[in-house]
C-alpha positions as CSV (number, residue, x, y, z in Angstrom):
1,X,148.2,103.4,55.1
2,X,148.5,105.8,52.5
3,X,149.3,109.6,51.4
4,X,147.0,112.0,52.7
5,X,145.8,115.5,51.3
6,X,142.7,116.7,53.1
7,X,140.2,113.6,53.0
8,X,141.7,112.0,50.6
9,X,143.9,109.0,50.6
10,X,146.5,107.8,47.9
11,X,148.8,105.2,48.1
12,X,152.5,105.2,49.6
13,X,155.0,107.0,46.8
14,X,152.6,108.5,44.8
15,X,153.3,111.2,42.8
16,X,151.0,114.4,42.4
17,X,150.2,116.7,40.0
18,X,147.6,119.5,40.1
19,X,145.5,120.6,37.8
20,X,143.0,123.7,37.0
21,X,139.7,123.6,35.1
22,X,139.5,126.6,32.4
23,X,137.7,129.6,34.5
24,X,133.9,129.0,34.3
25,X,131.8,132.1,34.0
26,X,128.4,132.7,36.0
27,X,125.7,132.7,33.3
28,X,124.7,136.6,34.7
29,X,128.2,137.7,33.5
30,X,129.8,138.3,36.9
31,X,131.6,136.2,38.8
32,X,132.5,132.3,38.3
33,X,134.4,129.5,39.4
34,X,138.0,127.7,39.1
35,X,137.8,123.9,40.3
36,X,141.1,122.5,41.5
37,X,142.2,118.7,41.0
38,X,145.1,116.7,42.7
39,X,145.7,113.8,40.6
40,X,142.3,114.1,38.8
41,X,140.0,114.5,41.9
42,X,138.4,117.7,42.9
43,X,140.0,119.6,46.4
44,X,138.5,122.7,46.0
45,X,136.5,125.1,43.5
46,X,137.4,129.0,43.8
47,X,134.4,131.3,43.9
48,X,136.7,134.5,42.7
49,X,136.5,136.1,45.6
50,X,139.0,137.6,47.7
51,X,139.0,137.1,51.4
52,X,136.9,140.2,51.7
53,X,134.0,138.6,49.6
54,X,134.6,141.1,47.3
55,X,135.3,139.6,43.2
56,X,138.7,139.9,42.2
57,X,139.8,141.6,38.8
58,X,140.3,140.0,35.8
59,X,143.9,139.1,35.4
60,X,146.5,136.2,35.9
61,X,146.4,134.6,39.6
62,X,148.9,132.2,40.8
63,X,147.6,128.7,42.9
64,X,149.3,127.2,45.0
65,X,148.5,123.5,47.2
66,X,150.2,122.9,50.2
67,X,149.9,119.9,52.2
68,X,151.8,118.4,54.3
69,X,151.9,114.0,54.5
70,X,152.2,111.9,57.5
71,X,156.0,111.7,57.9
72,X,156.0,115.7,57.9
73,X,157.2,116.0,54.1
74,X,155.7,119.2,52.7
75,X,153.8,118.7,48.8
76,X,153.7,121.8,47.5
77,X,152.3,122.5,43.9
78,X,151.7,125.2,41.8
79,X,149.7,126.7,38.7
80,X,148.4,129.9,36.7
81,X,145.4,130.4,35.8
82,X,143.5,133.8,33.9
83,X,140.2,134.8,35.6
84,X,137.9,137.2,33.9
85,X,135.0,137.3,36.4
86,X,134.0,140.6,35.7
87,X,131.7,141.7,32.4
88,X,133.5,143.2,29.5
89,X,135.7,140.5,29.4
90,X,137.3,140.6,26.0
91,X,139.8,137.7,24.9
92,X,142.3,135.3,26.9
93,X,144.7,132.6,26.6
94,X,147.3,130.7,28.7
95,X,149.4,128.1,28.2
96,X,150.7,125.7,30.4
97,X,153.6,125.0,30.7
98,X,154.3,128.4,28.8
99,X,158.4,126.5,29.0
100,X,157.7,123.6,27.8
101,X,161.0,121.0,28.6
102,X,161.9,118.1,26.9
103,X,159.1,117.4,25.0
104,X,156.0,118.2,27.4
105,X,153.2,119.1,25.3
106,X,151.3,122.6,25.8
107,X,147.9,123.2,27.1
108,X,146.5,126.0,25.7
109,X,142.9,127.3,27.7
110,X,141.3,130.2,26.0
111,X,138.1,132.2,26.4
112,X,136.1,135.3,24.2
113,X,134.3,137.4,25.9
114,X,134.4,135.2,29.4
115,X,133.4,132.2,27.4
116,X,135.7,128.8,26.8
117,X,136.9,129.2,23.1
118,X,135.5,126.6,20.9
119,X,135.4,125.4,17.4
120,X,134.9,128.9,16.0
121,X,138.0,129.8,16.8
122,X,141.4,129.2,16.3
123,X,145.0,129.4,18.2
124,X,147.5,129.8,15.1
125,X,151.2,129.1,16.2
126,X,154.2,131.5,14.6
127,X,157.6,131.4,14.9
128,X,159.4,134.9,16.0
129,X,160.1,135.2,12.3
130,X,156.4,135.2,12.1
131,X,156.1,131.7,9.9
132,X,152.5,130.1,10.5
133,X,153.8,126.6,12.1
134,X,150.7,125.5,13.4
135,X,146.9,125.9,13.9
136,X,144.7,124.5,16.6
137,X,141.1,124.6,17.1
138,X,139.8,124.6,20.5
139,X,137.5,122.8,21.8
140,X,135.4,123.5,25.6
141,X,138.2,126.4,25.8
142,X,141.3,124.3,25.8
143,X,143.7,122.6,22.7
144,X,146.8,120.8,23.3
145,X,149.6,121.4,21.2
146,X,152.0,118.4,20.5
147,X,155.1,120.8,19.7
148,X,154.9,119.5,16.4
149,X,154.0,121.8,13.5
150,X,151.8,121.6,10.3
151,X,153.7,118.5,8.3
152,X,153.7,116.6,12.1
153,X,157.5,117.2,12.8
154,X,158.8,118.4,16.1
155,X,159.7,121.8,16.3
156,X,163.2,123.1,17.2
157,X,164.1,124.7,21.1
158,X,163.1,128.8,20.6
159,X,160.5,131.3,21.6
160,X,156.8,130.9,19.6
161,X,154.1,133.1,19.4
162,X,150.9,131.7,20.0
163,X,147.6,134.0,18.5
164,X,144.5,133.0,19.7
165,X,141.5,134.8,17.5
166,X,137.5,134.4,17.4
167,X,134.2,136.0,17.2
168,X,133.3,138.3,20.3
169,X,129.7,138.8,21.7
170,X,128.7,141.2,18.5
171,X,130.1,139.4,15.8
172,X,134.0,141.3,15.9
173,X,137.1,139.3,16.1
174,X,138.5,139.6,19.3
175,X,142.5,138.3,18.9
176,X,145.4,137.7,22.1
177,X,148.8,136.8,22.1
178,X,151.1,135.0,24.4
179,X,154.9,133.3,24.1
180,X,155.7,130.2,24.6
181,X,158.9,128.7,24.9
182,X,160.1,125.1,24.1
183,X,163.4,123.8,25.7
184,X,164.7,120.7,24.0
Protein backbone atom coordinates (compact mmCIF):
# COMPACT_ATOMS: atom_id res chain seq x y z
CA UNK A 1 0.00 0.00 0.00
CA UNK A 2 1.05 3.32 -0.45
CA UNK A 3 1.27 7.02 1.11
CA UNK A 4 -1.87 8.54 1.78
CA UNK A 5 -3.01 12.39 1.78
CA UNK A 6 -6.85 12.64 1.79
CA UNK A 7 -8.02 10.33 -1.21
CA UNK A 8 -5.13 10.12 -2.71
CA UNK A 9 -2.49 7.43 -2.83
CA UNK A 10 1.30 7.65 -3.72
CA UNK A 11 3.68 5.15 -3.45
CA UNK A 12 5.90 4.07 -0.30
CA UNK A 13 8.95 6.81 0.16
CA UNK A 14 7.71 9.40 -1.89
CA UNK A 15 8.60 12.71 -1.51
CA UNK A 16 6.18 15.75 -1.63
CA UNK A 17 6.20 19.05 -2.55
CA UNK A 18 3.27 21.54 -2.69
CA UNK A 19 2.54 23.91 -4.93
CA UNK A 20 0.16 27.10 -5.45
CA UNK A 21 -1.51 28.35 -8.64
CA UNK A 22 -1.00 32.28 -9.15
CA UNK A 23 -4.35 33.82 -7.41
CA UNK A 24 -7.14 33.71 -10.02
CA UNK A 25 -9.58 36.66 -9.93
CA UNK A 26 -13.51 36.33 -10.36
CA UNK A 27 -14.27 37.99 -13.64
CA UNK A 28 -16.84 40.59 -11.50
CA UNK A 29 -13.62 41.92 -9.78
CA UNK A 30 -14.31 40.54 -6.29
CA UNK A 31 -13.26 37.56 -4.94
CA UNK A 32 -11.28 34.50 -6.57
CA UNK A 33 -9.62 31.35 -6.06
CA UNK A 34 -6.09 29.75 -5.00
CA UNK A 35 -5.86 25.90 -6.14
CA UNK A 36 -3.47 23.86 -4.08
CA UNK A 37 -1.36 20.85 -5.58
CA UNK A 38 0.56 17.96 -3.75
CA UNK A 39 2.90 16.61 -6.15
CA UNK A 40 1.09 18.10 -9.21
CA UNK A 41 -2.53 16.97 -8.19
CA UNK A 42 -5.14 19.26 -7.06
CA UNK A 43 -6.23 18.85 -2.89
CA UNK A 44 -8.06 21.81 -2.53
CA UNK A 45 -8.93 25.33 -4.21
CA UNK A 46 -9.37 28.36 -1.70
CA UNK A 47 -12.40 30.48 -2.25
CA UNK A 48 -10.73 33.65 -0.19
CA UNK A 49 -12.89 33.51 2.37
CA UNK A 50 -12.38 33.46 5.94
CA UNK A 51 -14.14 31.07 8.16
CA UNK A 52 -16.79 33.65 8.54
CA UNK A 53 -17.66 33.65 4.73
CA UNK A 54 -16.54 36.93 4.72
CA UNK A 55 -13.50 37.80 1.72
CA UNK A 56 -10.28 38.31 3.15
CA UNK A 57 -8.02 41.51 2.37
CA UNK A 58 -5.66 41.71 -0.06
CA UNK A 59 -2.31 40.83 1.27
CA UNK A 60 0.27 38.00 1.76
CA UNK A 61 -1.35 34.67 3.45
CA UNK A 62 0.72 31.78 4.46
CA UNK A 63 -0.60 27.79 3.52
CA UNK A 64 0.09 25.28 5.20
CA UNK A 65 -0.77 21.07 4.44
CA UNK A 66 -0.77 18.84 7.13
CA UNK A 67 -1.32 15.25 6.87
CA UNK A 68 -0.48 12.71 8.66
CA UNK A 69 0.60 8.94 6.80
CA UNK A 70 -0.18 5.52 7.87
CA UNK A 71 2.75 4.90 10.31
CA UNK A 72 1.72 8.27 12.25
CA UNK A 73 4.60 10.42 10.52
CA UNK A 74 3.33 14.02 10.26
CA UNK A 75 3.91 15.77 6.28
CA UNK A 76 3.77 19.14 6.85
CA UNK A 77 4.31 21.66 3.99
CA UNK A 78 4.25 25.19 3.51
CA UNK A 79 3.82 28.21 1.03
CA UNK A 80 3.06 32.03 0.44
CA UNK A 81 0.96 33.20 -1.62
CA UNK A 82 -0.46 37.28 -2.42
CA UNK A 83 -4.27 37.43 -2.71
CA UNK A 84 -5.83 40.57 -4.08
CA UNK A 85 -9.52 39.50 -4.09
CA UNK A 86 -10.84 42.69 -3.50
CA UNK A 87 -11.32 45.63 -6.51
CA UNK A 88 -8.69 48.28 -6.72
CA UNK A 89 -6.09 45.92 -6.78
CA UNK A 90 -3.06 47.68 -8.06
CA UNK A 91 0.27 45.61 -8.71
CA UNK A 92 1.89 42.36 -7.03
CA UNK A 93 4.67 40.03 -7.08
CA UNK A 94 6.14 37.09 -5.15
CA UNK A 95 8.80 34.97 -5.47
CA UNK A 96 9.24 31.73 -4.38
CA UNK A 97 11.71 30.72 -2.83
CA UNK A 98 12.37 34.56 -2.11
CA UNK A 99 16.03 32.54 -0.46
CA UNK A 100 16.90 30.81 -3.02
CA UNK A 101 19.76 27.92 -1.79
CA UNK A 102 22.15 26.27 -3.83
CA UNK A 103 21.08 26.91 -7.07
CA UNK A 104 17.07 26.52 -6.87
CA UNK A 105 15.69 28.66 -9.39
CA UNK A 106 13.01 31.47 -8.60
CA UNK A 107 9.40 31.60 -9.43
CA UNK A 108 8.26 34.73 -9.82
CA UNK A 109 4.01 35.07 -9.96
CA UNK A 110 2.82 38.59 -10.69
CA UNK A 111 -0.44 40.26 -11.31
CA UNK A 112 -1.75 44.25 -12.40
CA UNK A 113 -4.62 45.18 -11.34
CA UNK A 114 -5.84 41.56 -10.04
CA UNK A 115 -4.83 40.18 -13.39
CA UNK A 116 -1.75 37.38 -13.97
CA UNK A 117 1.08 39.64 -15.63
CA UNK A 118 1.79 38.76 -19.08
CA UNK A 119 3.77 39.56 -22.00
CA UNK A 120 3.26 43.29 -21.53
CA UNK A 121 5.10 43.42 -18.86
CA UNK A 122 8.28 42.86 -17.51
CA UNK A 123 10.13 41.77 -14.04
CA UNK A 124 13.72 43.50 -14.46
CA UNK A 125 16.32 42.12 -11.89
CA UNK A 126 18.95 44.75 -10.16
CA UNK A 127 21.60 44.22 -7.96
CA UNK A 128 21.54 46.46 -4.59
CA UNK A 129 23.93 48.62 -6.45
CA UNK A 130 21.15 49.00 -8.73
CA UNK A 131 22.93 47.26 -11.96
CA UNK A 132 20.07 45.82 -14.51
CA UNK A 133 21.26 41.95 -14.30
CA UNK A 134 18.27 40.61 -15.78
CA UNK A 135 14.84 40.88 -17.44
CA UNK A 136 11.98 38.49 -17.59
CA UNK A 137 8.80 38.60 -19.36
CA UNK A 138 5.89 36.90 -17.79
CA UNK A 139 3.86 34.86 -19.15
CA UNK A 140 0.03 33.58 -17.54
CA UNK A 141 1.41 35.76 -14.38
CA UNK A 142 4.44 33.68 -13.59
CA UNK A 143 8.50 33.76 -15.05
CA UNK A 144 11.10 31.66 -13.66
CA UNK A 145 14.36 33.07 -13.13
CA UNK A 146 17.45 30.71 -13.70
CA UNK A 147 19.80 32.91 -11.25
CA UNK A 148 21.69 33.57 -14.18
CA UNK A 149 21.86 37.19 -15.55
CA UNK A 150 21.81 38.86 -19.06
CA UNK A 151 25.22 37.17 -20.64
CA UNK A 152 23.70 33.54 -19.10
CA UNK A 153 26.29 33.38 -16.08
CA UNK A 154 25.30 32.53 -12.60
CA UNK A 155 25.02 35.22 -10.38
CA UNK A 156 27.10 35.54 -7.11
CA UNK A 157 25.31 34.80 -3.21
CA UNK A 158 23.68 38.59 -2.20
CA UNK A 159 20.41 40.36 -1.93
CA UNK A 160 18.58 41.38 -5.59
CA UNK A 161 15.93 43.54 -6.21
CA UNK A 162 13.40 42.25 -8.39
CA UNK A 163 10.94 45.25 -10.11
CA UNK A 164 8.00 44.04 -11.68
CA UNK A 165 6.34 46.95 -14.01
CA UNK A 166 3.20 46.97 -16.62
CA UNK A 167 0.21 48.71 -17.85
CA UNK A 168 -2.71 49.02 -15.21
CA UNK A 169 -6.52 49.08 -16.19
CA UNK A 170 -6.32 52.80 -17.74
CA UNK A 171 -3.21 52.65 -19.54
CA UNK A 172 -0.67 53.87 -16.32
CA UNK A 173 2.33 51.86 -15.38
CA UNK A 174 1.67 50.23 -12.30
CA UNK A 175 5.49 49.08 -10.86
CA UNK A 176 6.32 46.69 -7.29
CA UNK A 177 9.31 45.65 -5.73
CA UNK A 178 10.41 42.69 -3.74
CA UNK A 179 14.05 41.11 -2.59
CA UNK A 180 15.26 38.19 -3.27
CA UNK A 181 18.10 36.55 -1.81
CA UNK A 182 20.39 33.87 -3.38
CA UNK A 183 22.59 31.60 -1.01
CA UNK A 184 25.30 29.75 -2.84
Amino acid sequence: MGETCGNLIFPPGTAFSMTLSAFVPDPSGVGGTITIYLNGQVVAVWDALDLKGDLVPNGHYHFVLEETDAQGRVILLERDAYIGARMGETSSLSALPNISVGGVNVIFTASLTGIPADAQSRIKLYTTGGELIRTLTPSAGTAVWDLANRSGRTVASGLYLAALEGPGAAGDKLHKVIKVLVIR
